[in-house]
Residue frames relative to the residue before (quaternion, step in Angstrom):
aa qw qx qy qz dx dy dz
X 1.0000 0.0000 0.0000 0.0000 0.00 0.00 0.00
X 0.6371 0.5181 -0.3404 0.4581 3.69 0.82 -1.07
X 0.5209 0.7622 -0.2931 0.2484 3.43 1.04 -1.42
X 0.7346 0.5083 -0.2153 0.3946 2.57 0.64 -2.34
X 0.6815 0.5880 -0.3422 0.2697 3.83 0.84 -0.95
X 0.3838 0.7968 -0.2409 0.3997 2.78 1.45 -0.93
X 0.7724 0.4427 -0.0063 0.4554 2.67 -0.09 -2.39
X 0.7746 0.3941 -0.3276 0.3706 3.55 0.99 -0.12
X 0.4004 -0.7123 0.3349 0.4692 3.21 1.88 0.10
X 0.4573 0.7205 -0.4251 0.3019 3.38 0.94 0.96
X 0.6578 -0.6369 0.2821 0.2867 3.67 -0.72 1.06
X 0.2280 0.7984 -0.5564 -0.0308 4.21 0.67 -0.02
X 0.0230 0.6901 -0.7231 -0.0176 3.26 -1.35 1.09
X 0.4594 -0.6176 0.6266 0.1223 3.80 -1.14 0.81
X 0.0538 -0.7390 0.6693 -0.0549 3.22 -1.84 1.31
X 0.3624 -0.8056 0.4595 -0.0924 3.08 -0.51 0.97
X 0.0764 0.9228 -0.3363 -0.1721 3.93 1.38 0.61
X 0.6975 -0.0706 -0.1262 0.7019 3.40 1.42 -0.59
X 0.0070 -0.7613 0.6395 0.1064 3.48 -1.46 0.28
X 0.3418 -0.7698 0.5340 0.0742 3.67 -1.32 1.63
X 0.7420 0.4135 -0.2990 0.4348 3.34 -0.96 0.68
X 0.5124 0.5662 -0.5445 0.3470 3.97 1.21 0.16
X 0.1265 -0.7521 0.6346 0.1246 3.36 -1.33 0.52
X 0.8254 0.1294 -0.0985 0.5405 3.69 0.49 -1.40
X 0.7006 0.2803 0.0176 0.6559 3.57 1.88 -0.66
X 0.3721 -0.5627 0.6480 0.3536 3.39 -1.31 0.59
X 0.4315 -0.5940 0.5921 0.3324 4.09 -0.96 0.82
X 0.8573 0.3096 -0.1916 0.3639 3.69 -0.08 -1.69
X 0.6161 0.5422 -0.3867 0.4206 3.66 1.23 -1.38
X 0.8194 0.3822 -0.2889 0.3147 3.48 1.02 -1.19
X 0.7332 0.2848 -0.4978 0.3654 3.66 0.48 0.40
X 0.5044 0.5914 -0.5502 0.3050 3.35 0.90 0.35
X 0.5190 0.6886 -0.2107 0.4605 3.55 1.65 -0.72
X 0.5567 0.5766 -0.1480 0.5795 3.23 1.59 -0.75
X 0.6398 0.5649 -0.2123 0.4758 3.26 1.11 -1.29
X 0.8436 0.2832 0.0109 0.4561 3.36 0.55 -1.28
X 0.3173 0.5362 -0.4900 0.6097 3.24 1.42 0.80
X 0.7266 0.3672 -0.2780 0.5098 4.01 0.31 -1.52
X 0.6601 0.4170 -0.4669 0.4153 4.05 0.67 -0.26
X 0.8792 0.3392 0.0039 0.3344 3.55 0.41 -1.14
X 0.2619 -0.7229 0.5453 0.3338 3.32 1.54 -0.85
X 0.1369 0.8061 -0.5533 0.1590 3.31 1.07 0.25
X 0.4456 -0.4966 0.6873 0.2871 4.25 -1.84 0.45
X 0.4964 0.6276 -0.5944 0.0797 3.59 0.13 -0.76
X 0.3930 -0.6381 0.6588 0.0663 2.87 -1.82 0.28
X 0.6362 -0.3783 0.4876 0.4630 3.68 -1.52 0.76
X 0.7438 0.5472 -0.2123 0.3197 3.78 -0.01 -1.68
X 0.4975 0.7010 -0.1831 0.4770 3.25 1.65 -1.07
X 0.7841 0.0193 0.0358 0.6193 3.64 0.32 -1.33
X 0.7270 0.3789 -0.3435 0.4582 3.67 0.16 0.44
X 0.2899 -0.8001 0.4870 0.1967 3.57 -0.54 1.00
X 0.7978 -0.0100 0.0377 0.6016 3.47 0.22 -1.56
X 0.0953 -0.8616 0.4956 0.0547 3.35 -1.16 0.95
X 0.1291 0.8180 -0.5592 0.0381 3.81 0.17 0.96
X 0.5979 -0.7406 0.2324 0.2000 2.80 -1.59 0.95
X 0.3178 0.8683 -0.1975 0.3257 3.30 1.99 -0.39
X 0.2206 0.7758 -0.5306 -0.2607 3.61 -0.13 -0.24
X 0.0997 0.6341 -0.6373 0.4264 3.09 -0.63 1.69
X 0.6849 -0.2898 0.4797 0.4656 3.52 -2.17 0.53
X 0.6540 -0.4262 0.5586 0.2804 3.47 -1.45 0.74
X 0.7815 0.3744 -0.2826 0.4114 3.64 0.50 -0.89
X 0.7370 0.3058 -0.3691 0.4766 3.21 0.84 0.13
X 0.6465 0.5284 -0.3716 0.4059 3.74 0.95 0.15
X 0.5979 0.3918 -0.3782 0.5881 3.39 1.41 -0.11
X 0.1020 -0.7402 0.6501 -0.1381 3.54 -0.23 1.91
X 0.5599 0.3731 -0.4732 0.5687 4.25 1.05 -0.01
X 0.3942 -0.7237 0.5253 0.2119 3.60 0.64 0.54
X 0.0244 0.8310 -0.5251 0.1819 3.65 0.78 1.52
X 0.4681 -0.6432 0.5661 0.2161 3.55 -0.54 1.25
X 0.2265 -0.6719 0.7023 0.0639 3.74 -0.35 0.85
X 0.1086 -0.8282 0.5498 0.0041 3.69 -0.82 1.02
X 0.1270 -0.8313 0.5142 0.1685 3.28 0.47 0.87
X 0.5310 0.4402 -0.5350 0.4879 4.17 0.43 0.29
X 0.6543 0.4049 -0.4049 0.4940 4.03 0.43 -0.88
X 0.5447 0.5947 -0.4493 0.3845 3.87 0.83 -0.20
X 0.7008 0.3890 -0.1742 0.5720 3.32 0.86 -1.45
X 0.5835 0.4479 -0.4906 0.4672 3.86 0.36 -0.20
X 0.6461 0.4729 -0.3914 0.4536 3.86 0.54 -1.52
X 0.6707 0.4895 -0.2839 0.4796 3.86 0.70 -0.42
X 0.7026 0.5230 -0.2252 0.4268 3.57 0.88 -0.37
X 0.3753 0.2195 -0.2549 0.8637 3.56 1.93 -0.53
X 0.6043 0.1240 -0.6756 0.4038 3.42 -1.11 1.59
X 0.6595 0.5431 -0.4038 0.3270 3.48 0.37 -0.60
X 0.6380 0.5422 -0.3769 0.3962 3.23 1.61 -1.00
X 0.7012 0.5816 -0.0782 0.4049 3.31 0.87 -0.22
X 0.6893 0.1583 -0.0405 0.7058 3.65 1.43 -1.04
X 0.4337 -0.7100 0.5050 0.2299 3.39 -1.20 0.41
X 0.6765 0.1142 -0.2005 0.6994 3.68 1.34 0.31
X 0.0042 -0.7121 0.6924 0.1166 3.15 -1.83 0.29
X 0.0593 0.8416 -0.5214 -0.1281 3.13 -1.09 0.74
X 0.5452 -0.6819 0.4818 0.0751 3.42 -1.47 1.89
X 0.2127 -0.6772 0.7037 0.0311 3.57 -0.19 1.56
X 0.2092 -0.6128 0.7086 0.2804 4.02 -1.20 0.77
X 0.2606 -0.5613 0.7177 0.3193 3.60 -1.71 -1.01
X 0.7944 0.1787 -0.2881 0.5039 2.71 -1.41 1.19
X 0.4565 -0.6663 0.4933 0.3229 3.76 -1.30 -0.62
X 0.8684 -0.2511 0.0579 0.4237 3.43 -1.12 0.94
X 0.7468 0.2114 -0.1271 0.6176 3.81 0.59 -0.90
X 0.1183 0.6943 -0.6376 0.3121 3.75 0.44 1.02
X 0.0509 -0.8038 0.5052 0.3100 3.42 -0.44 0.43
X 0.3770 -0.7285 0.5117 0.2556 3.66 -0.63 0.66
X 0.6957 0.0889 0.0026 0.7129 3.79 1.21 -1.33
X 0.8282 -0.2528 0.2596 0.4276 3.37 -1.71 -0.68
X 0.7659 0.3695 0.1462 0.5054 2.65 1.18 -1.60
X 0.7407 0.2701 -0.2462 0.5637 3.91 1.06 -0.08
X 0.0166 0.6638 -0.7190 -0.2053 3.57 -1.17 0.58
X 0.9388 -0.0968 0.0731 0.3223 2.63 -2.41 -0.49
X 0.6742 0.6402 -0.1270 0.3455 2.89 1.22 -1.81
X 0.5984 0.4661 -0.4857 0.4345 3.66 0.70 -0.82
X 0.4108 0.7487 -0.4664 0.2304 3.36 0.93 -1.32
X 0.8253 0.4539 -0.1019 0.3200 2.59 0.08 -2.12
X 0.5097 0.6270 -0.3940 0.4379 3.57 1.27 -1.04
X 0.7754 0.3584 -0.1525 0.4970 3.55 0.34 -1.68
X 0.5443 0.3014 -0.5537 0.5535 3.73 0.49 0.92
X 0.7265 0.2916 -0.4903 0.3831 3.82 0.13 -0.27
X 0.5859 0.5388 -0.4963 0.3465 4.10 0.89 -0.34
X 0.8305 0.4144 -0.2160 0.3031 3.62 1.33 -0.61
X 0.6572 0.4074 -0.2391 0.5873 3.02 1.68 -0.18
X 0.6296 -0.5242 0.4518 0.3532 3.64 -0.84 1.25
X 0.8860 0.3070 -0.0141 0.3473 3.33 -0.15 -2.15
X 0.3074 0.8420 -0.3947 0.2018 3.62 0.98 0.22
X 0.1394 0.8191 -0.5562 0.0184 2.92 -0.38 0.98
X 0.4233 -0.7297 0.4971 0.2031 3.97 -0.90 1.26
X 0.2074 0.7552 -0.6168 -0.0786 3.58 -0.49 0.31
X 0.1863 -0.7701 0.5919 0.1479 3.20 -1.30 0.84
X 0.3066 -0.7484 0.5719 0.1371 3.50 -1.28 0.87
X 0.2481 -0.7135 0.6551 0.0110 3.39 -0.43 1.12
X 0.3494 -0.7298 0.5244 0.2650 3.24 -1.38 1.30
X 0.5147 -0.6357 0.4888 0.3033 3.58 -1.50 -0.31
X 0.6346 0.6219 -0.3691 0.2726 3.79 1.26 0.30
X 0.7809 -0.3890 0.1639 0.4605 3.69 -0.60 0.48
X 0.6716 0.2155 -0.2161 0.6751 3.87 -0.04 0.91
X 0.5003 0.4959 -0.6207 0.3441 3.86 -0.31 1.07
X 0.4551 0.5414 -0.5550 0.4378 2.98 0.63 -0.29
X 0.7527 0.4070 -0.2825 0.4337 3.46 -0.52 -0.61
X 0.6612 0.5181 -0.2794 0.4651 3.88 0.88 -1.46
X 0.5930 0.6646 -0.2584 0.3740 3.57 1.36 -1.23
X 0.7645 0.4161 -0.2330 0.4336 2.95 0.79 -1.92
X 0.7897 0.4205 -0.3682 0.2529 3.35 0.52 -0.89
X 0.2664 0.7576 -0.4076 0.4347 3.46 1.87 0.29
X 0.7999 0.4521 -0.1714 0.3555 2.89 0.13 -1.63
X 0.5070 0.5942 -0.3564 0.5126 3.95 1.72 -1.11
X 0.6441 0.6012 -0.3938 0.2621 3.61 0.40 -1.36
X 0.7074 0.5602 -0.0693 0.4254 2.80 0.70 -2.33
X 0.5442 0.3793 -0.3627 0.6545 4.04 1.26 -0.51
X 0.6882 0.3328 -0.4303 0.4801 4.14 -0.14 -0.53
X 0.7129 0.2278 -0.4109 0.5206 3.70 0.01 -0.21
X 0.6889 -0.4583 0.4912 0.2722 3.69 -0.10 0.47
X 0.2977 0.8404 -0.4063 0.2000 3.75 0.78 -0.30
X 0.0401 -0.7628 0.6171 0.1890 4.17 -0.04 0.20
X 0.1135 0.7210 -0.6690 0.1403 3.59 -0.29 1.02
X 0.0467 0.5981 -0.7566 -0.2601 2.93 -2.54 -0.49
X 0.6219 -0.5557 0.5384 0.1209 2.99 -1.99 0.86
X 0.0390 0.7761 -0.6122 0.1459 3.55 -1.57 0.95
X 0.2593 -0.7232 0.6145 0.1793 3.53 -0.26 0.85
X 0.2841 -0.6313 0.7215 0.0126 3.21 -1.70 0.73
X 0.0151 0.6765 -0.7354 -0.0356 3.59 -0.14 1.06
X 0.1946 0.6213 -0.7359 0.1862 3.24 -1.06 1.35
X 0.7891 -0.0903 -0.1937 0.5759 4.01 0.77 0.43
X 0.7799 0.2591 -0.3333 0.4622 3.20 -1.78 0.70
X 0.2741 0.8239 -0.4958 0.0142 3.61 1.01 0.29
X 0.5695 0.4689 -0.4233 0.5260 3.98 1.14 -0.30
X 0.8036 0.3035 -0.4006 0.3188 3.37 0.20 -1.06
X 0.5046 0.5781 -0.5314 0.3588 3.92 1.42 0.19
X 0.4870 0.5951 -0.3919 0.5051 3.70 1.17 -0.47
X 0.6738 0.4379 -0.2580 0.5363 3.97 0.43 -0.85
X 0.8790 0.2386 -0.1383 0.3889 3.66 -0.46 -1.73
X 0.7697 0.4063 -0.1531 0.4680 3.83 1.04 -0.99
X 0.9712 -0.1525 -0.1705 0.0672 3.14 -0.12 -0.64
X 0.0037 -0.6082 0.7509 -0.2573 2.89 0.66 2.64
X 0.7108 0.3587 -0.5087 0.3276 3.55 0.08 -0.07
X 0.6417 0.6367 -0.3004 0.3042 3.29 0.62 -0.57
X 0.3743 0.7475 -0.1839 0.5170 3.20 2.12 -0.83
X 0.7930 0.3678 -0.0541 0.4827 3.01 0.10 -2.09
X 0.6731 0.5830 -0.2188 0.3989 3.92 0.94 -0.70
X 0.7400 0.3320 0.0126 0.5848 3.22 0.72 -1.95
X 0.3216 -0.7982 0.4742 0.1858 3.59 0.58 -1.06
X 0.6987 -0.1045 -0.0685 0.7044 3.38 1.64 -0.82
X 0.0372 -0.8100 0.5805 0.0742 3.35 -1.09 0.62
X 0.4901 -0.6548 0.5554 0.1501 3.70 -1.30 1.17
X 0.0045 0.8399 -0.5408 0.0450 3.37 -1.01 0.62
X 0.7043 -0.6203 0.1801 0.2944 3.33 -0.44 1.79
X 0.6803 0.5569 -0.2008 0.4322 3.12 1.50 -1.50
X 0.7216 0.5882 -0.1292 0.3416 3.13 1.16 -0.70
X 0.6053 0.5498 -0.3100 0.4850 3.12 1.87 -0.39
């Protein structure tokens, strides 16, 4: 998928809104940041493509112990000065769809309030390949249809890749009919 931008001589820069588990380093913000320094020579900053950082690795709601108001407009603004700048962005969440972020917001709203504000959003969700997605998948896929969400779906065989050939996906076959795979994009 990233490729393809690439390959189109389009700009891709990466946003990160909250990320759990950073202690001496952001893990994801910092090697994509890495990444896009060696494409672009880019100025960015950590602060740039990474919104909230806590050090926990845990639901967002339980690693932000300074009880940090999470601002979901300064999310979509920090994402707007990338746009002003990169011709795509793409918004890694944390965790999966019902992550809670607050009492009262998960992953998912997130995601809601990037497609109500950005035109071209588009949600994809990567579904893993180990023994129990099926089930994690489907109900992924329900959520994203109850909140209205325009997405597509893609498996990442990154573990159990024989037994996903064996236990998953004849059903998925027989269910879905075609299926997309991470590797493949």
């Amino acid at each position: 998928m990233i490729q393809r931008y690439f390959e189109d001589g389009l700009k891709v820069a990466y946003f990160k809104p909250i990320e759990t588990g950073v202690v001496a380093h952001s893990g994801d913000a910092s090697d994509i940041l890495k990444l896009l320094h060696k494409l672009y020579g880019d100025n960015l900053t950590i602060e740039d493509i990474s919104g909230y950082r806590f050090a926990l690795p845990s639901a967002p709601i339980v690693a932000n112990r300074q009880n940090i108001d999470i601002d979901i407009s300064w999310l979509l603004h920090k994402t707007d000065k990338l746009l002003d700048r990169h011709d795509i962005v793409i918004v890694e969440g944390a965790g999966g769809l019902k992550t809670p972020i607050k009492h009262d917001i998960f992953m998912i709203d997130i995601i809601k309030y990037f497609q109500d504000y950005f035109d071209s959003f588009e949600a994809v969700l990567v579904a893993p390949s180990y023994l129990g997605c099926i089930s994690d998948t489907l109900l992924s896929l329900d959520c994203l249809q109850s909140y209205d969400i325009d997405h597509r779906w893609l498996v990442n065989l990154y573990q159990d890749k024989e037994q996903f050939a064996k236990i998953t996906k004849p059903f998925y076959d027989k269910y879905f009919g075609t299926i997309s795979y991470l590797q493949d994009i």
